[in-house]
C-alpha positions as CSV (number, residue, x, y, z in Angstrom):
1,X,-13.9,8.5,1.0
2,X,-12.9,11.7,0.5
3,X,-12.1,12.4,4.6
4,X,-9.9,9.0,4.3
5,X,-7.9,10.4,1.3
6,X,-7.7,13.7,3.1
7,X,-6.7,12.5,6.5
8,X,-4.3,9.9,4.7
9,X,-2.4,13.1,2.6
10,X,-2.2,15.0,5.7
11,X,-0.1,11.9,8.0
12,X,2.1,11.8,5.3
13,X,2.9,15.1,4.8
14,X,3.7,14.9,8.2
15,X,5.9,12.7,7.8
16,X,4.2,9.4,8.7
17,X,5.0,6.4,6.2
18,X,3.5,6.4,3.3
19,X,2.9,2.4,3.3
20,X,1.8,2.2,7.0
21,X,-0.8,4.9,6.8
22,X,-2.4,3.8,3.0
23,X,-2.6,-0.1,5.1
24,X,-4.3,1.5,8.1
25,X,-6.8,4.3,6.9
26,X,-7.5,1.6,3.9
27,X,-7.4,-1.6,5.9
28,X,-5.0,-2.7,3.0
29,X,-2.9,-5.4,3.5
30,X,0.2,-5.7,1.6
31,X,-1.2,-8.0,-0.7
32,X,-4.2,-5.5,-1.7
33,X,-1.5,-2.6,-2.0
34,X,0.5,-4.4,-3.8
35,X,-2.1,-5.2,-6.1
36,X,-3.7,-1.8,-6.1
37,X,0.0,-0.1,-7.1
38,X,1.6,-2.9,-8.9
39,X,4.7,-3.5,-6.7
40,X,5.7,-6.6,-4.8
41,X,5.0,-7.0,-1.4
42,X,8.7,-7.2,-0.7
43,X,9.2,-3.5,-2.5
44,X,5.8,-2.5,-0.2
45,X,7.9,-3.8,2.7
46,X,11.3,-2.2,1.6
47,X,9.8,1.1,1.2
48,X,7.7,0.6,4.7
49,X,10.9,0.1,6.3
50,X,12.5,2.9,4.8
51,X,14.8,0.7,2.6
52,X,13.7,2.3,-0.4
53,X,12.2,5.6,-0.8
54,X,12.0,5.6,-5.1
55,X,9.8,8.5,-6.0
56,X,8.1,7.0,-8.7
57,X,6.9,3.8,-6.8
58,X,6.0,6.5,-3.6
59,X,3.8,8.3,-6.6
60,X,2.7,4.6,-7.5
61,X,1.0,4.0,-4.5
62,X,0.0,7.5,-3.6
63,X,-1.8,7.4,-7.4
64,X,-3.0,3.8,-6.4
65,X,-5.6,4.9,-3.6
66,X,-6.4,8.4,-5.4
67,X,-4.4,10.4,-3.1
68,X,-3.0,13.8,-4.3
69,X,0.8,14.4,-5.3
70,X,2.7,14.6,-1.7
71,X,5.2,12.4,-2.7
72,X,7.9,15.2,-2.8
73,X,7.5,15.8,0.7
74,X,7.5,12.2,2.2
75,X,10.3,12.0,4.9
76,X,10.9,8.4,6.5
């Protein structure tokens, strides 16, 4: 687990979305995200799309799957 959340912090601090990368190094769905973080699918989708870029609900998710702080330096 700990190579996942590792691997996971690194992509997006390279700049790689945030949403995208929990849903593939997870095997999340949107559903399961959403759950995990406690925002709708439509903000997961908003914020995968770079609609909305919110720190706090980046931090939400980021908290959600135990990854460290990077939400500062997400870019879209």
């Amino acid at each position: 687990m700990a190579d996942v959340i590792e691997t996971t912090a690194s992509a997006i601090t390279a700049g790689v979305n945030l949403v995208k990368t929990i849903k593939e190094k997870f095997g999340y769905t949107a559903e399961d995200l959403a759950i995990a973080c406690g925002l709708t699918v439509e903000e997961l989708n908003c914020i995968e799309t770079g609609a909305d870029a919110e720190p706090s609900k980046l931090h939400r998710i980021a908290h959600s799957v135990g990854l460290p702080d990077v939400t500062p330096q997400i870019q879209h």
